[in-house]
C-alpha positions as a LaTeX table, in Angstrom:
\begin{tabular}{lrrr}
\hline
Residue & $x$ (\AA) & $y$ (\AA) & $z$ (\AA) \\
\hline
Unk1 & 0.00 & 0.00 & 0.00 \\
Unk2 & 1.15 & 2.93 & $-1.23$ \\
Unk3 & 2.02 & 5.65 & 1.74 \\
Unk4 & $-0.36$ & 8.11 & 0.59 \\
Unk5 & $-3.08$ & 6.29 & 1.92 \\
Unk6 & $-1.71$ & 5.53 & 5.52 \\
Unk7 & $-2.83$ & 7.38 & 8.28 \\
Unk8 & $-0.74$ & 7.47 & 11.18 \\
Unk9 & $-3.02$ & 8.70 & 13.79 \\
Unk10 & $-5.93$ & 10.42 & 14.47 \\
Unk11 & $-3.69$ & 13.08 & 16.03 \\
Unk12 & $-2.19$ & 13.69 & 13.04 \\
Unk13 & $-5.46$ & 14.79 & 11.44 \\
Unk14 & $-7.35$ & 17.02 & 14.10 \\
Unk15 & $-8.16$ & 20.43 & 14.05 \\
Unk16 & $-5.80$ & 22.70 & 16.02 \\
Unk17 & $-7.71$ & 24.08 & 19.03 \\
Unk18 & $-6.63$ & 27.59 & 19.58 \\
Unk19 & $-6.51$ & 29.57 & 23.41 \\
Unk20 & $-9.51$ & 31.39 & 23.86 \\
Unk21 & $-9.45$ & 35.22 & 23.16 \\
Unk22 & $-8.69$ & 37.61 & 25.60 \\
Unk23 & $-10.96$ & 40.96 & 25.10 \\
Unk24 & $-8.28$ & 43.79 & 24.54 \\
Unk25 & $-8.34$ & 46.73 & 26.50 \\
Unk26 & $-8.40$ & 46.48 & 30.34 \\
Unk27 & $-9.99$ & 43.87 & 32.23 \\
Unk28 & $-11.82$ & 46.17 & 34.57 \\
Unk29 & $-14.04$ & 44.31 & 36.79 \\
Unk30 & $-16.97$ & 45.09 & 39.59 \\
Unk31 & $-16.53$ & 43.36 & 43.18 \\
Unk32 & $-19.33$ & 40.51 & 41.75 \\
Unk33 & $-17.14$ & 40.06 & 38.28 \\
Unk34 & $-14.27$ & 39.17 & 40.62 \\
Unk35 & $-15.73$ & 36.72 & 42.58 \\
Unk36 & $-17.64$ & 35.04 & 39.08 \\
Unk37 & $-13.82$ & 35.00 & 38.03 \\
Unk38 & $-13.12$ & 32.97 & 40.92 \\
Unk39 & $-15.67$ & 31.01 & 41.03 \\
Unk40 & $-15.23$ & 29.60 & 37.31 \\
Unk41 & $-11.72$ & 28.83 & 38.60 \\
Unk42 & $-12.54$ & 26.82 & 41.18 \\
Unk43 & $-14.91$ & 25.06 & 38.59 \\
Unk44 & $-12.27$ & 23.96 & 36.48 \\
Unk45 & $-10.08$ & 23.23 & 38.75 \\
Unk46 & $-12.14$ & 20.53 & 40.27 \\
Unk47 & $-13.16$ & 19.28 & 36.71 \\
Unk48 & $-9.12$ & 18.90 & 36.76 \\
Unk49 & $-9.08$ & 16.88 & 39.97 \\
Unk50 & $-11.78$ & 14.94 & 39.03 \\
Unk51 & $-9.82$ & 13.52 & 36.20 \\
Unk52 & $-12.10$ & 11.46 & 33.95 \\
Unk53 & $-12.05$ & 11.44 & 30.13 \\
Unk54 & $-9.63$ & 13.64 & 28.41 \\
Unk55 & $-11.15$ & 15.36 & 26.02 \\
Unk56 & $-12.97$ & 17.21 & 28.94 \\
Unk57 & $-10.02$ & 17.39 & 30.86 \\
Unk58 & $-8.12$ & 19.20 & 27.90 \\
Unk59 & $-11.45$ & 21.29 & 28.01 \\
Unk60 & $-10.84$ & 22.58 & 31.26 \\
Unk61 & $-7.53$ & 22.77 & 31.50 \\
Unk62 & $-7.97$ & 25.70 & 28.21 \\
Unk63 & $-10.69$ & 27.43 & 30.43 \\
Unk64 & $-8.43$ & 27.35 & 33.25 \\
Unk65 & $-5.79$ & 29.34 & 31.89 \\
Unk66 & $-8.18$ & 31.83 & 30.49 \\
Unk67 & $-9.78$ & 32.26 & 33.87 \\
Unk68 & $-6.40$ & 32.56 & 35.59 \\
Unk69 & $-5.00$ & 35.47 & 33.36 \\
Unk70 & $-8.11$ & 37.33 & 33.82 \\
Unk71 & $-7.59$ & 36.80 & 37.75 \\
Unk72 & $-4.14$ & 37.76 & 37.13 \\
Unk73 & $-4.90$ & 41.17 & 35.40 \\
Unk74 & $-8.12$ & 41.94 & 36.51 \\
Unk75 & $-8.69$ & 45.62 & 37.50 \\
Unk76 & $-11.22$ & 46.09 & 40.35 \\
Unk77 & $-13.11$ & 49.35 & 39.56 \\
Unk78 & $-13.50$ & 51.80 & 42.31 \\
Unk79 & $-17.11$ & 52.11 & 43.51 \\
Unk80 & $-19.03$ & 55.35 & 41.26 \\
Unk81 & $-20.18$ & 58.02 & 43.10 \\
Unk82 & $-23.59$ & 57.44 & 40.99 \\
Unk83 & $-23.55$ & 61.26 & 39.65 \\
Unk84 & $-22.54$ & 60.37 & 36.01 \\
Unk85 & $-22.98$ & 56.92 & 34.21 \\
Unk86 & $-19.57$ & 54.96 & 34.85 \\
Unk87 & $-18.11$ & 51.29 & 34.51 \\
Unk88 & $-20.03$ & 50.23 & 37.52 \\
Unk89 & $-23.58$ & 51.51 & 37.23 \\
Unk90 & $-26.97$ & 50.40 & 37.26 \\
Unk91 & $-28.40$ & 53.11 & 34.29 \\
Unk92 & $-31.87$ & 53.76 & 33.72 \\
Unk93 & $-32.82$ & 55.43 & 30.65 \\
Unk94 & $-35.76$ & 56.44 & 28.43 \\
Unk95 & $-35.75$ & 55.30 & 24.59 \\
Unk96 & $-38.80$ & 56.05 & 22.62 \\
Unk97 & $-40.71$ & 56.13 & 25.68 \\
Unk98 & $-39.87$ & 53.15 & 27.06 \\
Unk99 & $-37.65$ & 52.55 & 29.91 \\
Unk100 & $-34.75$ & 50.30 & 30.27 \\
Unk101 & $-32.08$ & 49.31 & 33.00 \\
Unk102 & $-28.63$ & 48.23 & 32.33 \\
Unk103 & $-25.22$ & 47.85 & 34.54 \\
Unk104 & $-22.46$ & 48.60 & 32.91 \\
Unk105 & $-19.62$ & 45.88 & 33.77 \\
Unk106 & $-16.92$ & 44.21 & 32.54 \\
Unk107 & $-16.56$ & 41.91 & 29.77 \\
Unk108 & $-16.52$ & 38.58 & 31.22 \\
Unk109 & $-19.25$ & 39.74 & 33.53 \\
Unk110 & $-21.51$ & 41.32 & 30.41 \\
Unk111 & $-24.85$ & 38.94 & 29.49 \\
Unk112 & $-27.04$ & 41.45 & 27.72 \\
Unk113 & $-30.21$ & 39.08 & 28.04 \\
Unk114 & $-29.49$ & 40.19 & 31.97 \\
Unk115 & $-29.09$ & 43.62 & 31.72 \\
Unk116 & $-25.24$ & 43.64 & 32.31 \\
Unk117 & $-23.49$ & 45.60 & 29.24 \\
Unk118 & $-19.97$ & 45.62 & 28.85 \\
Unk119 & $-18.35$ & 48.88 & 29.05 \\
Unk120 & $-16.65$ & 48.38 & 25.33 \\
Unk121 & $-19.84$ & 47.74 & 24.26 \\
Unk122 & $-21.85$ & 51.01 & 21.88 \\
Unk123 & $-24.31$ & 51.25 & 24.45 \\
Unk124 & $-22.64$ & 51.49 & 27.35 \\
Unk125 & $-19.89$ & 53.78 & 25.58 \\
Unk126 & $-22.48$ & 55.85 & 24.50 \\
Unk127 & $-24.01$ & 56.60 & 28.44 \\
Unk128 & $-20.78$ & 56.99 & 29.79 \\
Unk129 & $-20.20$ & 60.62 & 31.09 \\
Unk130 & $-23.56$ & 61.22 & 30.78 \\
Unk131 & $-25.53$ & 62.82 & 34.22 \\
Unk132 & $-29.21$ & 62.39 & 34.81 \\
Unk133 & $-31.37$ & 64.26 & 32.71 \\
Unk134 & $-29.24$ & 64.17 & 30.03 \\
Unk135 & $-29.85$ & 63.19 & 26.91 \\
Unk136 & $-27.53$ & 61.45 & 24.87 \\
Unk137 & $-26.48$ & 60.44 & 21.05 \\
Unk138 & $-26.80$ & 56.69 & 20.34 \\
Unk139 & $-27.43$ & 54.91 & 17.15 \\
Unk140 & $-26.61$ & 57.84 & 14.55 \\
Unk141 & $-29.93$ & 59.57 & 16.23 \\
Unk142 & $-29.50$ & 62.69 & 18.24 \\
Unk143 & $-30.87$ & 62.74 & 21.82 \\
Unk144 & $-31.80$ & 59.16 & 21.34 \\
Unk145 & $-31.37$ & 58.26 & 24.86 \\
Unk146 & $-32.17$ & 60.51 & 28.01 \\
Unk147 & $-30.76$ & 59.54 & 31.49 \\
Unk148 & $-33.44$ & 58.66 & 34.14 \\
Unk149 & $-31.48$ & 57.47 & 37.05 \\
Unk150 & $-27.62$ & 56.16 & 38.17 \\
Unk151 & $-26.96$ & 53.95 & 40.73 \\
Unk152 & $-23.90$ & 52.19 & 41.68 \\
Unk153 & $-24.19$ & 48.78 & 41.77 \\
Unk154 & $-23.95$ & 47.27 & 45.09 \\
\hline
\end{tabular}
């Protein structure tokens, strides 16, 4: 048989499986993003212990060194004063008459179905600054957003 048609191993012949990507910018994070960080490490780490098949084990053991260099160079955000939107707020705002709540957090923190909005993300970027009352440019629409109330989050 001709060698052409040997396979070695299935090694040989699987996809490469790449580190997970790391948001750029800084890797602010509220009080309740650091202890999610944790958390997920803690997680993983007992997937680890666990042992068991290795597939899931090689699983883990990628998510684990995500998680741990966002421990490593996670910035915890000072606490707002809750007089201008800021990486750390709870933001209530009026949009066509309707009213919505967000929190502006960090990016492993952000689930938008939640109401937690990344601070890189155009909403949140657009709020920022911003002082109740205010209204605010978002979506190529002039004063498409006005600022009802800012909280920090707790």
């Amino acid at each position: 048989m001709s060698v052409a048609f040997r396979r070695e191993s299935d090694e040989d012949h699987k996809e490469p499986r790449f580190e997970l990507p790391i948001p750029a910018g800084p890797n602010l994070v509220t009080a309740r993003g650091l202890a999610l960080i944790d958390e997920r490490i803690a997680a993983l780490s007992a997937v680890i212990d666990a042992g068991g098949e290795e597939s899931v084990i090689e699983a883990a053991r990628r998510g684990l060194r995500y998680w741990t260099t966002r421990q490593t160079t996670a910035q915890l955000a000072p606490v707002p004063n809750g007089e201008e939107v800021a990486f750390g707020t709870r933001v209530a705002f009026r949009q066509n008459d309707t009213v919505r709540m967000i929190e502006i957090v960090g990016d492993d923190e952000a689930d938008p179905g939640e109401g937690r909005v990344s601070f890189s993300a155009p909403l949140a970027r657009a709020l920022m600054g911003a002082a109740i009352g205010e209204a605010v440019d978002f979506g190529g629409q002039a004063a498409a957003l006005e600022i009802v109330a800012i909280t920090p989050i707790p």
